[in-house]
C-alpha positions as CSV (number, residue, x, y, z in Angstrom):
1,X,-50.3,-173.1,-79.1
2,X,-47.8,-170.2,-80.7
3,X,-47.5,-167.1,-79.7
4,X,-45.3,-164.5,-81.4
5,X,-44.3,-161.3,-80.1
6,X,-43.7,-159.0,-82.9
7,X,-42.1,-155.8,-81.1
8,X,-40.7,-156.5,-78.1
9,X,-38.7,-153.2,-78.0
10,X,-41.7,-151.3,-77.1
11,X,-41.2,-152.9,-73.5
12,X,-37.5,-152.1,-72.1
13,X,-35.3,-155.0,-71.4
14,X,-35.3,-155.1,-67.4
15,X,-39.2,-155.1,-67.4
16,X,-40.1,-159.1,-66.4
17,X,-42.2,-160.6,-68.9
18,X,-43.5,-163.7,-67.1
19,X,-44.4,-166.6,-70.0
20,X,-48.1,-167.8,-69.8
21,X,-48.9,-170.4,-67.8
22,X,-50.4,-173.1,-70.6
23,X,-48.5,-175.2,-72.3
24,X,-46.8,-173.0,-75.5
25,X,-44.5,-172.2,-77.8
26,X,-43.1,-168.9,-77.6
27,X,-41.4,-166.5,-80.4
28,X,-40.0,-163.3,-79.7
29,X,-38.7,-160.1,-82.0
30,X,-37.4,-157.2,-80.9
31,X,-39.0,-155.3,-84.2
32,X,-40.8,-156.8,-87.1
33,X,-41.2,-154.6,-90.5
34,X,-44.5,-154.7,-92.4
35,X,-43.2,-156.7,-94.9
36,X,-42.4,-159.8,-92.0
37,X,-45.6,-159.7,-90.4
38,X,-47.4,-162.3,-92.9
39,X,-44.3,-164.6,-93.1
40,X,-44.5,-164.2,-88.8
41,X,-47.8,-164.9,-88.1
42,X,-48.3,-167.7,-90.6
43,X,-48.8,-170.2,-87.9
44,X,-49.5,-168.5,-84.8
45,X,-52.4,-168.8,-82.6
46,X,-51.7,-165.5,-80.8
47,X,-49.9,-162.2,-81.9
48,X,-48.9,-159.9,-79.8
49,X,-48.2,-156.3,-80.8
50,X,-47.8,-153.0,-79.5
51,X,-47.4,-150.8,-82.4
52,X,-46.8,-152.8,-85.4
53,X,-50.2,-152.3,-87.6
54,X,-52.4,-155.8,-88.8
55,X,-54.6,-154.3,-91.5
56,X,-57.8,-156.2,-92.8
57,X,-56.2,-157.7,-95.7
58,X,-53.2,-159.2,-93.7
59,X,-55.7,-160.8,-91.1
60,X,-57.8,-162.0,-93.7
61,X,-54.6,-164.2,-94.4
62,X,-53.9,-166.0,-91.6
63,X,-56.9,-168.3,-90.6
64,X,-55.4,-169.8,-87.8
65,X,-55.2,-166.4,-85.7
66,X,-57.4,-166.8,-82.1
67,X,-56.1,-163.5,-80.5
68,X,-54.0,-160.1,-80.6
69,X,-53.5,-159.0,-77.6
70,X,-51.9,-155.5,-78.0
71,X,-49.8,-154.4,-75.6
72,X,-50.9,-151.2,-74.9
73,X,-54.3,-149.1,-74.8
74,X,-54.0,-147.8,-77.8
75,X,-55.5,-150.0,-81.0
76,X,-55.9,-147.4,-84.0
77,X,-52.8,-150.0,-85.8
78,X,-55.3,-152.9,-85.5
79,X,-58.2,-153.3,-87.7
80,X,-61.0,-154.0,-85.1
81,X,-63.6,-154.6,-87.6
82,X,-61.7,-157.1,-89.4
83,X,-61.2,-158.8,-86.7
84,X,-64.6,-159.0,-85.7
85,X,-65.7,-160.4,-89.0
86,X,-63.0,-163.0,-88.9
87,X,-63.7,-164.2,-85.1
88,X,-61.0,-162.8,-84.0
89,X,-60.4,-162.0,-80.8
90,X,-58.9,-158.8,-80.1
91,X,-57.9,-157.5,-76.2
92,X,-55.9,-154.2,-74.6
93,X,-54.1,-152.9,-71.6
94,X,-56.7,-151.0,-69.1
95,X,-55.2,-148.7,-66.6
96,X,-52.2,-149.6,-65.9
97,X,-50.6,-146.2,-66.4
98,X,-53.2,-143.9,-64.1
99,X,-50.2,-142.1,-61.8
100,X,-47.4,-142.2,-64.8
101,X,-49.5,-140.5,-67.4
102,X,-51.0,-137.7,-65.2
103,X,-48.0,-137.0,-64.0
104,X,-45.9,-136.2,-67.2
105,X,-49.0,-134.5,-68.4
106,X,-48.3,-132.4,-64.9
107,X,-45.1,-132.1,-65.3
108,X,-45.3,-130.6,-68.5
109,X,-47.7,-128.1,-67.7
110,X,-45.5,-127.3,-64.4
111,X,-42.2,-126.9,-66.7
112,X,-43.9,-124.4,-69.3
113,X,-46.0,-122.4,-66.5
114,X,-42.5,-121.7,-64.8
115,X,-40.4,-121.6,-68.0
116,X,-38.0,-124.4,-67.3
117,X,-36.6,-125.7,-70.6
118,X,-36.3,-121.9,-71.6
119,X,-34.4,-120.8,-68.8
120,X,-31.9,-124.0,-68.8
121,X,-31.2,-123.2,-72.7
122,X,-30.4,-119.5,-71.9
123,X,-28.1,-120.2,-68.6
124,X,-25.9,-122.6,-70.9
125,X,-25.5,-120.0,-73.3
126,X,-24.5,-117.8,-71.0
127,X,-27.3,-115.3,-70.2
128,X,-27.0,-115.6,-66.4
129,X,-23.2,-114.2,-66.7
130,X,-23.9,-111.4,-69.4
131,X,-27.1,-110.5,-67.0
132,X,-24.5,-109.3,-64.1
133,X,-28.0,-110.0,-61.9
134,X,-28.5,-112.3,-59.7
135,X,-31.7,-113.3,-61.2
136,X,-33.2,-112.1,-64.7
137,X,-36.8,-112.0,-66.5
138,X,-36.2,-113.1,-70.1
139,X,-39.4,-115.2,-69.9
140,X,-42.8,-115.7,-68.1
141,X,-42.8,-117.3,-64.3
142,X,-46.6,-118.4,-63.6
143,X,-48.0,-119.6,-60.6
144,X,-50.5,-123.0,-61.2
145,X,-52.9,-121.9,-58.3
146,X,-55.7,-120.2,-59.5
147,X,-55.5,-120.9,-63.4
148,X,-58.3,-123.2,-65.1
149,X,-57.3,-126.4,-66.7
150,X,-59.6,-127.5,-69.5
151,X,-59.7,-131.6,-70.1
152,X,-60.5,-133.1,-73.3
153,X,-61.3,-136.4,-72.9
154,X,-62.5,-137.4,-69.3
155,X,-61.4,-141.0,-68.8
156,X,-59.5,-142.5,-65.9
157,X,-55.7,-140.7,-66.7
158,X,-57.6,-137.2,-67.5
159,X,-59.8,-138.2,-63.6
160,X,-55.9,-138.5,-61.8
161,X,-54.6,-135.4,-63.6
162,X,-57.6,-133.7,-62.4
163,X,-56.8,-134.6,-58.8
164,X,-53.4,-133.6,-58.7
165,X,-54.4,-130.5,-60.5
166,X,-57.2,-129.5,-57.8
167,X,-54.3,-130.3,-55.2
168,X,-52.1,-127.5,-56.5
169,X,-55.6,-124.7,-56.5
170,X,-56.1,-125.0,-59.9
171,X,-59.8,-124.8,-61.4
172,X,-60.5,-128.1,-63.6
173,X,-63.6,-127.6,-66.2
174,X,-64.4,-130.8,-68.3
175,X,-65.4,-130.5,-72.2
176,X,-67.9,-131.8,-74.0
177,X,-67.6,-133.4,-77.1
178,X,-67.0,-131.3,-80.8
179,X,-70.1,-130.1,-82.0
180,X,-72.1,-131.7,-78.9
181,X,-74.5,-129.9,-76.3
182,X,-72.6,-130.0,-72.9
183,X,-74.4,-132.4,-70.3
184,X,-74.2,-131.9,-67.2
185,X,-71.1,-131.3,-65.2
186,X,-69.6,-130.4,-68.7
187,X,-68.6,-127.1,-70.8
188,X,-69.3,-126.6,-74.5
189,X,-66.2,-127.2,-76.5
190,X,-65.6,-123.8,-78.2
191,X,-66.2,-122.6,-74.0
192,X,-63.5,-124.4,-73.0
193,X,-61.0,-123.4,-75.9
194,X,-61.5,-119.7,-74.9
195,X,-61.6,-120.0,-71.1
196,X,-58.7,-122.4,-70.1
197,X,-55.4,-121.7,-69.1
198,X,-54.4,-124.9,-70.1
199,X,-55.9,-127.3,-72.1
200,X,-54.6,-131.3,-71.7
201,X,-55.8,-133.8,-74.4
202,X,-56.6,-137.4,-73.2
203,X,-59.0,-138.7,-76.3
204,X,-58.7,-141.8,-78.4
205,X,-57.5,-141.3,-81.5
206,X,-60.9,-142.1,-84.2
207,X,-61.5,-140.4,-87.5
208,X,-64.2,-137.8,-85.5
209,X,-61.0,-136.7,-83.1
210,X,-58.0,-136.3,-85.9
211,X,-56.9,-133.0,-86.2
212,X,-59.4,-132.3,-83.6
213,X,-57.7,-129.1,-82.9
214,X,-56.5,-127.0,-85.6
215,X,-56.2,-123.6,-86.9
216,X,-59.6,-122.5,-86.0
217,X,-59.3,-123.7,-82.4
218,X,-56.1,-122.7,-81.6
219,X,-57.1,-119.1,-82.7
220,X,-59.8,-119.6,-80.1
221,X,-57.5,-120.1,-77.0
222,X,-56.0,-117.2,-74.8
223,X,-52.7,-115.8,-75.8
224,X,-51.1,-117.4,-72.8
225,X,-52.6,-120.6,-72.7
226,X,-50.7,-124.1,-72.9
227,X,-51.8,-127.0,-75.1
228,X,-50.6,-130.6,-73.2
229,X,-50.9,-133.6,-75.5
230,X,-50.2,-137.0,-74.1
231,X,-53.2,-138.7,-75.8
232,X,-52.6,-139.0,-79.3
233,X,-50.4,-137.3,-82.0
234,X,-53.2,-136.9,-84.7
235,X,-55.8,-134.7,-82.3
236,X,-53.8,-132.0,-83.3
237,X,-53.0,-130.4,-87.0
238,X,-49.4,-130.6,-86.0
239,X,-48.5,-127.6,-89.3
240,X,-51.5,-125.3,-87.7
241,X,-49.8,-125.5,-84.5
242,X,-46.1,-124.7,-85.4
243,X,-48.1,-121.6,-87.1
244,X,-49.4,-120.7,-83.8
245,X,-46.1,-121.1,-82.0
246,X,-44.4,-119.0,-84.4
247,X,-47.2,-116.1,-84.1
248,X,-47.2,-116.1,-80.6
249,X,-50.9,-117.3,-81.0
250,X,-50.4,-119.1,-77.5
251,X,-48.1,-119.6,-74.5
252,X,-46.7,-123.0,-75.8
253,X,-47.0,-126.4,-76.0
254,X,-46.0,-130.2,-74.4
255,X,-46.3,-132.8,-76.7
256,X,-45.3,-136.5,-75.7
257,X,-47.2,-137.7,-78.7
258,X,-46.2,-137.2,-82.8
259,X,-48.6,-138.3,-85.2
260,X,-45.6,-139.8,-86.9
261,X,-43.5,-141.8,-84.3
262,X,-40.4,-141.2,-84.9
263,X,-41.0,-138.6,-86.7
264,X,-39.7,-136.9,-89.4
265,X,-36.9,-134.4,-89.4
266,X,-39.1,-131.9,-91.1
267,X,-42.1,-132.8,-89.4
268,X,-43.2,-129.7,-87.9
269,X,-43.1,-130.4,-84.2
270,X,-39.9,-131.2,-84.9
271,X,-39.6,-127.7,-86.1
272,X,-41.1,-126.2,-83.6
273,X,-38.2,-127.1,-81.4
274,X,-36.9,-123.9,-81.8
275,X,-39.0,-122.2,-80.1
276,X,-38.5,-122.1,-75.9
277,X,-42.2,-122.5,-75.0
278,X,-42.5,-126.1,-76.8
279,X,-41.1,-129.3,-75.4
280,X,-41.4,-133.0,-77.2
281,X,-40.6,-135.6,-75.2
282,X,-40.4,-139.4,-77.2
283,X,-43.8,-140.8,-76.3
284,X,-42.5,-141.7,-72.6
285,X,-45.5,-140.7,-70.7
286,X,-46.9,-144.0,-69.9
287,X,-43.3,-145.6,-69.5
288,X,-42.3,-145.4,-65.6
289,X,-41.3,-148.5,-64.4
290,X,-43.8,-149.4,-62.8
291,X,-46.5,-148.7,-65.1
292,X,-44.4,-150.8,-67.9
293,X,-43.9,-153.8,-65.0
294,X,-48.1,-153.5,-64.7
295,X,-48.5,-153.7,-68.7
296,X,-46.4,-156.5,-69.1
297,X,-47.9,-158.1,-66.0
298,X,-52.0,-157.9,-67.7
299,X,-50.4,-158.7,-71.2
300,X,-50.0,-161.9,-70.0
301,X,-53.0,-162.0,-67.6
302,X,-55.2,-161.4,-70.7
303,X,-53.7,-164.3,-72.7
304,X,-54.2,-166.5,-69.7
305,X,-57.7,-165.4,-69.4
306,X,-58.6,-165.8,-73.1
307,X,-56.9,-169.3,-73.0
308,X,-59.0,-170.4,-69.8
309,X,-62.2,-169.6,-71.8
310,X,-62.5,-166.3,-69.6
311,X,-61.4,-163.6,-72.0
312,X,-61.1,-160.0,-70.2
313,X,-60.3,-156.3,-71.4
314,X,-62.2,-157.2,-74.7
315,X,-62.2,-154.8,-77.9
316,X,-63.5,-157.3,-79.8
């Protein structure tokens, strides 16, 4: 049986990737453009992807295919339906980032509530000396304890940051879906866009969640509120929110998540970087070491699995 590994990059290079236990043969790149991919996985039984994208016309083309296993939660770069058609079967990565993810989503949230990046920028240009203080109030310093965090998206990572937001006082209130009545133990949308402090996004990426917020929502949150995204880069119209950050519509932004990875130098969160109240970070949310050790560790428990006959963390 083959296996081929098409971006092995997306893991770092002390993480231990064990090799299956079956009898194999293994191949290995460390990136794989989207014109390789056919030539790649000509013969494979198994790919194995993270981020690289197998559309419906490439998968029709390779009839020996068994399995993707993607390494990672994510699977908006595979083509699940085609898959499905074509008895392909297609498994993820569950859970195996619940303390990493929360808590860059909280730290975030912690470094914009007490102006962090802003004030670090400003004391190595030299504001603390020209001050002649021995403090000074150039931007805002807010306590967590007692604001109300809104979640979008209620899953297991949004669950933990909910914990370790309660822990430090702070109200949690739980949307409900666009354009949905609120259930129980839930707020309407448009509710929670007006009444939270800060807002944290934790949805899959589908074509009902792109752009999810945009100009018209953003407009709808307090003037002081934070926007934390460490879902997916296409909830938010990225242009709509360098607008608001430019206006002063809110109180700034954590993105670890562009909707273009890497992105562009003009993108506009890339823009946006001028501002103090905005920080990118390079997708690194889910990528402690230990959460990467855990991912690479179920990658190869799910191809074991599927192998024995026992396939587990299905999609397809």
């Amino acid at each position: 049986m083959k296996l081929v590994f098409l971006d092995r990059k997306t893991l770092a290079t002390d993480i231990n990737l064990r090799m299956p236990s079956f009898p194999h043969h293994w191949q290995s790149h460390e990136e794989t453009a989207p014109h390789q991919v056919l030539e790649r996985l000509q013969d494979a039984d198994i790919a194995i992807v993270n981020k690289v994208r197998l559309g419906a016309d490439l998968l029709s083309r390779l009839p020996r295919l068994k399995l993707v296993a993607i390494a990672a939660t994510g699977s908006d770069n595979v083509d699940l339906e085609a898959c499905r058609q074509a008895g392909i079967t297609v498994c993820n990565i569950r859970d195996y980032s619940k303390n990493s993810v929360p808590e860059h989503a909280l730290a975030l949230i912690m470094a914009l509530n007490r102006s962090l990046n802003a004030y670090h920028s400003s004391i190595a240009a030299g504001r603390w000396q020209q001050s002649g203080q021995f403090c000074y109030f150039d931007y805002p310093v807010r306590d967590l304890a007692g604001q109300t965090l809104g979640l979008i998206g209620y899953g297991t990572i949004a669950r933990d940051l909910e914990q370790l937001a309660t822990a430090l006082g702070m109200k949690v209130i739980v949307g409900a879906r666009k354009g949905q009545p609120a259930g129980e133990g839930r707020v309407p949308f448009e509710q929670l866009l007006s009444d939270a402090d800060v807002i944290s996004l934790h949805c899959p990426l589908t074509s009902e969640t792109r752009h999810l917020i945009g100009e018209a929502e953003l407009a709808r949150m307090k003037k002081d509120a934070l926007l934390i995204n460490v879902g997916r880069g296409g909830l938010v119209d990225e242009a709509a929110l360098l607008t608001a950050l430019k206006e002063q519509q809110i109180g700034g932004a954590g993105f670890d998540v562009v909707s273009e990875e890497p992105p562009a130098p003009d993108n506009p969160l890339m823009q946006a970087l001028q501002y103090p109240n905005f920080i990118l970070t390079p997708h690194v949310a889910w990528a402690s070491h230990t959460a990467m050790q855990r991912l690479a560790d179920q990658l190869i428990d799910n191809i074991d699995a599927f192998v024995a006959g026992q396939p587990q963390h299905r999609l397809v």
